[in-house]
N, C-alpha and C positions, 0 to 999 in steps of 0.2 A: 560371572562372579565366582560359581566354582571352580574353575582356573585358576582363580587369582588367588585362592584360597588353599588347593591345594600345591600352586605353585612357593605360597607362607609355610605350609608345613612342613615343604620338604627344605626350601633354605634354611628355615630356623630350626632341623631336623627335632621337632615336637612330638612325632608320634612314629612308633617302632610295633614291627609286626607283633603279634601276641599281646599288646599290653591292653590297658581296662582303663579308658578314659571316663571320666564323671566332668558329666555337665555341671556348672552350678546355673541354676535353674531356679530363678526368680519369677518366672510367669510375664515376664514383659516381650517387645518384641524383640529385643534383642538377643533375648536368652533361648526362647523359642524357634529362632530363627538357626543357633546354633546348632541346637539339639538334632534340627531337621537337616539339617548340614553334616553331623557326626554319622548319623543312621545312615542318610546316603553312602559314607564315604566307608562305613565302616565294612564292606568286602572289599573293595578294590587296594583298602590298605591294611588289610588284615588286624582288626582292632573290635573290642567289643566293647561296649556302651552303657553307662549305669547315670542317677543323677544324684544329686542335692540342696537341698533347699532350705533355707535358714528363716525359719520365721521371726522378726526382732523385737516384738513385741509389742509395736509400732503403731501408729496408725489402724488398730482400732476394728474393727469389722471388715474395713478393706484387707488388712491381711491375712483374717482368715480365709477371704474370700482369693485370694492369690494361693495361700495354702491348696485350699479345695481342688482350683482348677488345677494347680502342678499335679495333685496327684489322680486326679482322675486322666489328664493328659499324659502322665507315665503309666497307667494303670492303659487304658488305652492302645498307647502303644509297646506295651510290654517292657518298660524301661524301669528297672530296678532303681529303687527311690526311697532315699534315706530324709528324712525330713528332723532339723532341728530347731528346738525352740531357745529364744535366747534374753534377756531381759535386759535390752543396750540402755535403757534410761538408768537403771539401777547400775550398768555398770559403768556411767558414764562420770554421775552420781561418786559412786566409788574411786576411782580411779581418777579424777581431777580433767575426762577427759571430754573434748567435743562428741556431739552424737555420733557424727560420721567416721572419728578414730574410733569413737568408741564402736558402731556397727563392723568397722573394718577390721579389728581386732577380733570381734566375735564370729565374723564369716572367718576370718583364718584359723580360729582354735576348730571350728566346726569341720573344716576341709581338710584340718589332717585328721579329725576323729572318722571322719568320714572316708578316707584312706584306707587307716586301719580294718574299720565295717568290712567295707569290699574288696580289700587285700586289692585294690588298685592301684594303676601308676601316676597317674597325672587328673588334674586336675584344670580341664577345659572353662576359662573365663569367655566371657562375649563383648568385652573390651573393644570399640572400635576406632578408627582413625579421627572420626568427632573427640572421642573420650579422650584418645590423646592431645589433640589440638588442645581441646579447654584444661586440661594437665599441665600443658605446659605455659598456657598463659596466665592460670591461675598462678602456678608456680615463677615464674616472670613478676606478677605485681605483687607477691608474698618480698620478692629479695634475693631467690635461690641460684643458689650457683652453677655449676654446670649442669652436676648431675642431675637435680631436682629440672635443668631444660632437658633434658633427655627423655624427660617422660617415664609413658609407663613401658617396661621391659618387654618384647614379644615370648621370652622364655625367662621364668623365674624360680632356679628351684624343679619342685613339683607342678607348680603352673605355668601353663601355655594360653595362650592369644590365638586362636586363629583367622579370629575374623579385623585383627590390629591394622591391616591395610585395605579394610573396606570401611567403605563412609556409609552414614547412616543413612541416605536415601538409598543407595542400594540393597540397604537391607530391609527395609520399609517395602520395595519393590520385589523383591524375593517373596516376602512373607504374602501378597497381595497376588503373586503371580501363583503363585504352590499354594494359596488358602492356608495362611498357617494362622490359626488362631492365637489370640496375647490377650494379657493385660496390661491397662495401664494404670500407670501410678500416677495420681494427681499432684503429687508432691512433687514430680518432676517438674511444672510449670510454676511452682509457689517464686517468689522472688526471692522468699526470707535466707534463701541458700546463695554463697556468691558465685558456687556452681554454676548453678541455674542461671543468673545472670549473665554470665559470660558465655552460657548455651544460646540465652534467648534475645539478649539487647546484645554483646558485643561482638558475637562474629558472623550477627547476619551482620553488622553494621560494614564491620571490617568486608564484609564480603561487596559488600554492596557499595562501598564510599571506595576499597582500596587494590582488593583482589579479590576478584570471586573463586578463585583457588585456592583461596587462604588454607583451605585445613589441611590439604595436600603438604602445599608449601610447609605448614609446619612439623605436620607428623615426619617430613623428609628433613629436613632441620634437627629433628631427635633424634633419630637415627645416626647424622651424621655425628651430633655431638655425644651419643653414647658410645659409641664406636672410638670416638678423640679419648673419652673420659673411664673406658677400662684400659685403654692404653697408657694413659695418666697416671693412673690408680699401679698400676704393676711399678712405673718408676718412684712414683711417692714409695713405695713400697720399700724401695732399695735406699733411696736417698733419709728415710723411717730408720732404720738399719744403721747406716752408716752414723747418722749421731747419734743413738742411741746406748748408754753407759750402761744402763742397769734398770731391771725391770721385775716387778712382783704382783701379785694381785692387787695392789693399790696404791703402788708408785712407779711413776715411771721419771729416769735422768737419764737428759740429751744434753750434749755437749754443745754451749752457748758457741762457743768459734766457729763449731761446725756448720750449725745451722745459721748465721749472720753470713757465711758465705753462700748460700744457698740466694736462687733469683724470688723476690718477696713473694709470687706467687706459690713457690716450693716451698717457702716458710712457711706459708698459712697451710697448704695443703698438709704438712710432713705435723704441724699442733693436731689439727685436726685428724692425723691418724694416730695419734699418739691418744687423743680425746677419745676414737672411739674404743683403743683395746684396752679405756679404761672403764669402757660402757656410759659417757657420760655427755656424748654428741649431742642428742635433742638439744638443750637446753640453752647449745651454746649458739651465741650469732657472729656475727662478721665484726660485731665489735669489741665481742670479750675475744677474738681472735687479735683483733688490731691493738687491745690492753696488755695483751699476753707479747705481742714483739716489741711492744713499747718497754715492758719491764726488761726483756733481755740487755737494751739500753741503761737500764739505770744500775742503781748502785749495788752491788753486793746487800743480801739481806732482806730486801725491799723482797712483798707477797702482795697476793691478791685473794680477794676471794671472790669466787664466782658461784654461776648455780649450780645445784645438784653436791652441794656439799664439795666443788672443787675447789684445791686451796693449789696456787701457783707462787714458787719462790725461785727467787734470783740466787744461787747459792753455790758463791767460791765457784763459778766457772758453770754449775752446769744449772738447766731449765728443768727444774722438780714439780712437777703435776702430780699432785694427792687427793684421792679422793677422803672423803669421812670413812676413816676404822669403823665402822657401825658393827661392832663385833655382834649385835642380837644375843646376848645372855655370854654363857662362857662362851668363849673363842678356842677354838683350839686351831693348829697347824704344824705340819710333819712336812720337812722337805725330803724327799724320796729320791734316794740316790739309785744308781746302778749297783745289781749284786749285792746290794745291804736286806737284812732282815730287819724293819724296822717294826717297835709294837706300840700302836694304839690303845693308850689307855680307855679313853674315853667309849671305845665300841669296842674295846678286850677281844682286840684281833691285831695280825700281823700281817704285813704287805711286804713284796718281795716285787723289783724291777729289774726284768734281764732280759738280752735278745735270742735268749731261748726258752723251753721252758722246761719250770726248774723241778728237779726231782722232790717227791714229796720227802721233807727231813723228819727224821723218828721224833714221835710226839704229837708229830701235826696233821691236820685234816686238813685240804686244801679243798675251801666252801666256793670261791668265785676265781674263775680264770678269765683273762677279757685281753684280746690280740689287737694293740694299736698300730698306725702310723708311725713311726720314730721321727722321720724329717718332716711333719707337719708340726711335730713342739718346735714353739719359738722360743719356752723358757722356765725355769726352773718348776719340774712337778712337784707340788704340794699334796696333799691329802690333810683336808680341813671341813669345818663348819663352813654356813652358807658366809656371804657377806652383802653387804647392801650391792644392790645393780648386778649379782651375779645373774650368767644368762647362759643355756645352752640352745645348742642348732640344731636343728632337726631339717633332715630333706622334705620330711613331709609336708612342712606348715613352711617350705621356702625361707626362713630364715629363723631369727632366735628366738626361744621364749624366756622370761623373767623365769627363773628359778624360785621365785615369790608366787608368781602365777605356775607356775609347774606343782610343787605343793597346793595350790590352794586346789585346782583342780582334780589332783588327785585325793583330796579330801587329808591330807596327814593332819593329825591331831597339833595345834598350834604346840602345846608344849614339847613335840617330838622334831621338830622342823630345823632345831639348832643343832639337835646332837645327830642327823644321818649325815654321813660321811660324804666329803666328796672330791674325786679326782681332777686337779685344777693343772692347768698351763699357763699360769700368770692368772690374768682374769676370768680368762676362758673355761668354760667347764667341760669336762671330758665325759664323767662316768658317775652317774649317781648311784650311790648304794644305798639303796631303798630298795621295796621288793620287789619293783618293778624292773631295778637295773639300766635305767634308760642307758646309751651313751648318747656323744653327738656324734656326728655326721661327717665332722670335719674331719676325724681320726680314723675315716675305717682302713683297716690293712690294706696294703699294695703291692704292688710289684717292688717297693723300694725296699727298706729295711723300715720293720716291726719290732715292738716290742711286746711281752707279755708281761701283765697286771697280774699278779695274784694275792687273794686273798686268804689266810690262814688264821684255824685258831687249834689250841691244843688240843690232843684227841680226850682228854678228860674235861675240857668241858664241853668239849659236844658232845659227848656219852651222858652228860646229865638232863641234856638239853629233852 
């Protein structure tokens, strides 16, 4: 089993000499098994070792008793151990969402704060070839399409899978042969989850009525289809592009002729990229998909309205997708050209865009410099207030956060939340100026061609300041 394992690590090139892998470290056997698995591996692949543990607020005295044992088991074996508490029913509550998104979202904001803590690289899950199987069959009787059968990723981001091609008896047998101590969660056997179900009645069934290799067979089936489906993803990508007229933070126009020549699969895929870089994918299904090429068919004029505040019109030739203006109080927006000095009323500052950087001009203090990507913009930079669904990405936490959720957790004061500034690429957010400065991910410098951001404000009012 450790063959196979670190024969996973090194294909899906996971882990690099020097770097500080963290467990997430739940106390079951799966998580424990991993931990004992990292510590082995960690001379032969030069890597050092920390954990994390998200307590959800759950289930009641059992979890503190899972608490407990993580840390006296890192405490033990010397494993640096960040432990958070997290209140998923409140913010499930909030948030309009099921437990399980809602716990899934709370391990993710924790695992990149838990990053940050131990200035580590990656983030070690204990995901294995069962978790995949029932991923993709849960995903199979939901509707989903390819990607959602592809399963879960063996590399996401800052999270890695090592243990994604081993099945759960062999980790049951590891932890039995090595005496690894776990807990277990009784919730895992409850019915009430359709998870559970599909763990406990439908693939022993399938195993036993149809293939008893069934999980294999499927986690190999994911693979192949994710493997088809970022191949997919890059052409949609081009085919996105080519009808594409014109794009902003909240509208995007595709030319109807272009995309009517497109084969109906590339239709739907090329809406639905178009749906997410308007951040408004969740909501949408394969039928407001199939309403939206219907309307290309009809008459000039003719709209729709979908969820998430999307409004779809047929108009004079092209396919216009808007989401709701939800300006949140005053609205502001600057579009930021090259080599212009433009100034910001609203935060009584000046912003300058060049591919070099630019001499400080008499009068000015230059407060924030910030060196982007140039050939990662796909479209006109703004500098604005927030807008509804805005989102940046961060390596840490593997994909986007709500910029709703990004203030809230850094606690900004709700009346301050409209007027900080922010560096936009259509919908996309680049550069928060708050004090923390976040940027995203997407943008860092390269080897291509960069630009520099800066920020300026008069030298007499920053002498007042």
């Amino acid at each position: 089993m450790l063959q196979k394992i670190i024969k996973t690590i090194k294909k899906q090139n996971m882990i690099h000499p020097g770097e500080k892998i963290l467990a997430g470290l739940s106390g079951g056997a799966d998580s424990c098994c991993l931990l004992h698995i990292l510590l082995t591996l960690r001379e032969s692949l030069s890597f050092t070792v920390g954990a994390v543990h998200v307590h959800h607020g759950l289930r009641g005295t059992q979890a503190d008793k899972d608490e407990e044992f993580v840390v006296y088991l890192c405490r033990r074996l010397r494993v640096p151990l960040t432990v958070f508490h997290r209140d998923v029913l409140a913010k499930a509550k909030k948030d309009g969402l099921t437990i399980e998104a809602a716990g899934r979202e709370a391990r993710q904001e924790a695992y990149g704060e838990a990053l940050r803590i131990h200035r580590a690289d990656k983030i070690a899950l204990a995901h294995n070839q069962n978790d995949q199987a029932e991923t993709i069959l849960l995903n199979l009787i939901r509707g989903s399409g390819m990607k959602g059968l592809a399963g879960i990723p063996a590399v996401r981001g800052s999270i890695i899978r090592p243990l994604i091609e081993i099945e759960r008896w062999e980790i049951e047998n590891y932890c039995s042969e090595n005496a690894i101590a776990f807990r277990t969660d009784e919730s895992n056997f409850s019915g009430d989850y359709r998870r559970n179900r599909i763990r406990l009645e439908l693939i022993p069934h399938l195993k036993e009525r149809y293939n008893p290799s069934v999980v294999k067979t499927l986690s190999r089936t994911g693979l192949i289809l994710r493997e088809d489906e970022e191949l997919i993803d890059e052409l949609t990508d081009a085919y996105f592009e080519k009808a594409l007229t014109k794009m902003d933070e909240n509208n995007i126009f595709m030319d109807i002729t272009t995309i009517r020549g497109y084969p109906d699969a590339m239709k739907r895929r090329v809406i639905r990229k178009a749906l997410e870089r308007l951040g408004l994918l969740t909501d949408i299904t394969f039928l407001h998909s199939e309403n939206i090429l219907e309307l290309m068919l009809g008459q000039t004029g003719k709209s729709l309205d979908l969820p998430s505040g999307l409004k779809v019109k047929n108009a004079y030739g092209s396919l216009v997708l808007s989401r709701k203006n939800d300006k949140l109080g005053d609205g502001f927006s600057y579009k930021i050209c090259l080599d212009d000095m433009i100034y910001i009323k609203e935060a009584n500052k000046y912003i300058t865009m060049s591919m070099e950087k630019v001499e400080i001009p008499e009068k000015y203090v230059n407060i924030y410099t910030k060196k982007f990507s140039y050939d990662r913009i796909k479209n006109e930079i703004s500098l604005r207030n927030r807008r509804s669904g805005d989102r940046i990405y961060f390596k840490s936490i593997g994909g986007h956060k709500k910029i709703k959720d990004y203030f809230i957790d850094k606690k900004t004061p709700r009346e301050l939340r409209n007027k900080i500034p922010l560096l936009a690429d259509g919908g996309e957010i680049m550069w928060i100026l708050d004090e923390s400065l976040a940027s995203s991910d997407i943008y860092k410098p390269d080897s291509g061609r960069n630009i520099f951001i800066q920020i300026w404000e008069k030298a007499a009012c920053r002498a007042q300041d």
